[in-house]
N, C-alpha and C positions, 0 to 999 in steps of 0.2 A: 388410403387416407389422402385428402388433399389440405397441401395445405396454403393458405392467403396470406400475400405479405398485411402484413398490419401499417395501419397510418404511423407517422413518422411522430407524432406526439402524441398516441396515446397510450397511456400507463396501465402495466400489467409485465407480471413475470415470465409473458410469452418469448423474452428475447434468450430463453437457455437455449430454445429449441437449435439455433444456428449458432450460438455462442461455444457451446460446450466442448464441443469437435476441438476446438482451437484453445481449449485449456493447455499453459503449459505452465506447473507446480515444482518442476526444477529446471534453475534460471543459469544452476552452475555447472553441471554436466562436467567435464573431465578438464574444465578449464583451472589452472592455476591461482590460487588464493585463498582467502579466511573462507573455510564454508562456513554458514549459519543455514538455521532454521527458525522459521519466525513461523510464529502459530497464532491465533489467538480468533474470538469471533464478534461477528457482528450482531448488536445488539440493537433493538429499539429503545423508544424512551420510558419504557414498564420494564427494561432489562429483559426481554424476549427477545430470542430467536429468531434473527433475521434468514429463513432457509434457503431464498432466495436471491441472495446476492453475487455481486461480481466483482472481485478486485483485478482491476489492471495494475501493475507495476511496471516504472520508469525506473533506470537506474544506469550509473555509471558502473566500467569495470574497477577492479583491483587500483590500475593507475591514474584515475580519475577521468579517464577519457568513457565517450559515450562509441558505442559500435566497435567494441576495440573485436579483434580475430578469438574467434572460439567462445565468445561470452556477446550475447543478443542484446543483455539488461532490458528485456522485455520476461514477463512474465504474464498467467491471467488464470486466477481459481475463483471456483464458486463454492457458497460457502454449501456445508449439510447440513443435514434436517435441526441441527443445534446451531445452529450459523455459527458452526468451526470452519478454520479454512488452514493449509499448512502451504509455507512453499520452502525452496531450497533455493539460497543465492550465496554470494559472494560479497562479502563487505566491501562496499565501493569505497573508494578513496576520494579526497575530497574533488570539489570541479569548483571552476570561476561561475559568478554569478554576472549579471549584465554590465555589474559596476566595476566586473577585474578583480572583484576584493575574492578571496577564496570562500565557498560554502563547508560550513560540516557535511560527512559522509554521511549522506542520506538514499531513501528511496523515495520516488513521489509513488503517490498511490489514489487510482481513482474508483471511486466507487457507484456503481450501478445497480438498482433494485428498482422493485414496485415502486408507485408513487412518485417519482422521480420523474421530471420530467428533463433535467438537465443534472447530471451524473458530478458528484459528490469530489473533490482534491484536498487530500491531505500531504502530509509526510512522517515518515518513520526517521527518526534520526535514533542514533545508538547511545545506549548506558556508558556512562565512564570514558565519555571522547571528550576530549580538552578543547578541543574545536568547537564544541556546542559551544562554549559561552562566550565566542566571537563571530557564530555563524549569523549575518545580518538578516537571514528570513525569521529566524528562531526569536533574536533579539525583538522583531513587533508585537508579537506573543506576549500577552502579559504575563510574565512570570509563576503566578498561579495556578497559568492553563498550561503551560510549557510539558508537566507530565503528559499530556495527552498524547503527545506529537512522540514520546522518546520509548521506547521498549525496553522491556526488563527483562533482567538475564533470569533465564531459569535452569540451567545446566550450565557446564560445557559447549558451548557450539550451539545453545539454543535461545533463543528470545522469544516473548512472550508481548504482544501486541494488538489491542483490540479497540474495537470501533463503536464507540458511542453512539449514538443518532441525534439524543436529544437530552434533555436534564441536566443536573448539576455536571456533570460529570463529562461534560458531552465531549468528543474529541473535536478538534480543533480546525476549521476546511476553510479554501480559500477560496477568493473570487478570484476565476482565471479566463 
């Protein structure tokens, strides 16, 4: 088989080919702190299955620093044939934002599929953090659409968090 790199802006799900290799689904490895598991799937705007996607995750460690020793806060899964996707991290602790002021503990999170021609930013903030309601990214979010962005406990140790594409419901992405 041979295979051709592809032009730089044209759309199609040929990019698992070289992507997949470099999946890494647990972000916390034998590092110290809150494990979680956050699961949930990608969805189009009919609520189908997106099989094809890619979540990159951004994150800080445990004590809000980013590259801290033995935790990467990089991750990157793609979803299956039901556009589920799971990964395992480490509840980051809060970081400074540009203005000094402190952010809620969150994840950025990018998303990559068909059709895209430039790849999708969200963020995952957590259920029941007192921080959400002074985190200033959070606060632009109109109120209404705010669930998008935050994850729901479904166990012990687990979150449940998933990605709209379009419609009522749609999750919430920035210009970056």
């Amino acid at each position: 088989m041979n295979l051709v790199a592809s032009a730089s802006q044209t759309v199609g799900p040929f990019f698992h080919l070289g992507c997949d290799r470099q999946c890494v689904s647990d972000m916390a490895g034998d590092a110290p702190g809150l494990k979680l598991v956050i699961a949930g799937r990608v969805l189009d705007g009919d609520g189908k299955p997106v099989s094809d996607a890619l979540i990159e995750l951004w994150q800080a460690g445990p004590d809000g620093r980013h590259g801290q020793p033995g935790f990467p806060g990089f991750g990157r899964v793609a979803t299956d044939d039901e556009g589920g996707f799971r990964f395992v991290t480490l509840k980051p602790g809060p970081v400074h934002g540009h203005d000094g002021r402190p952010q809620a503990p969150h994840i950025v999170a990018a998303i990559f599929m068909r059709g895209l021609l430039k790849h999708l930013v969200t963020r995952i903030y957590f259920p029941d953090e007192a921080a959400n309601a002074t985190d200033g990214v959070l606060a632009l979010v109109p109120q209404e659409r705010r669930a998008t962005l935050i994850a729901r406990n479904k166990d012990v140790g687990q979150l449940e968090w998933n990605v709209i594409l379009q419609g009522a419901d749609e999750t919430v992405f920035f210009e970056c």
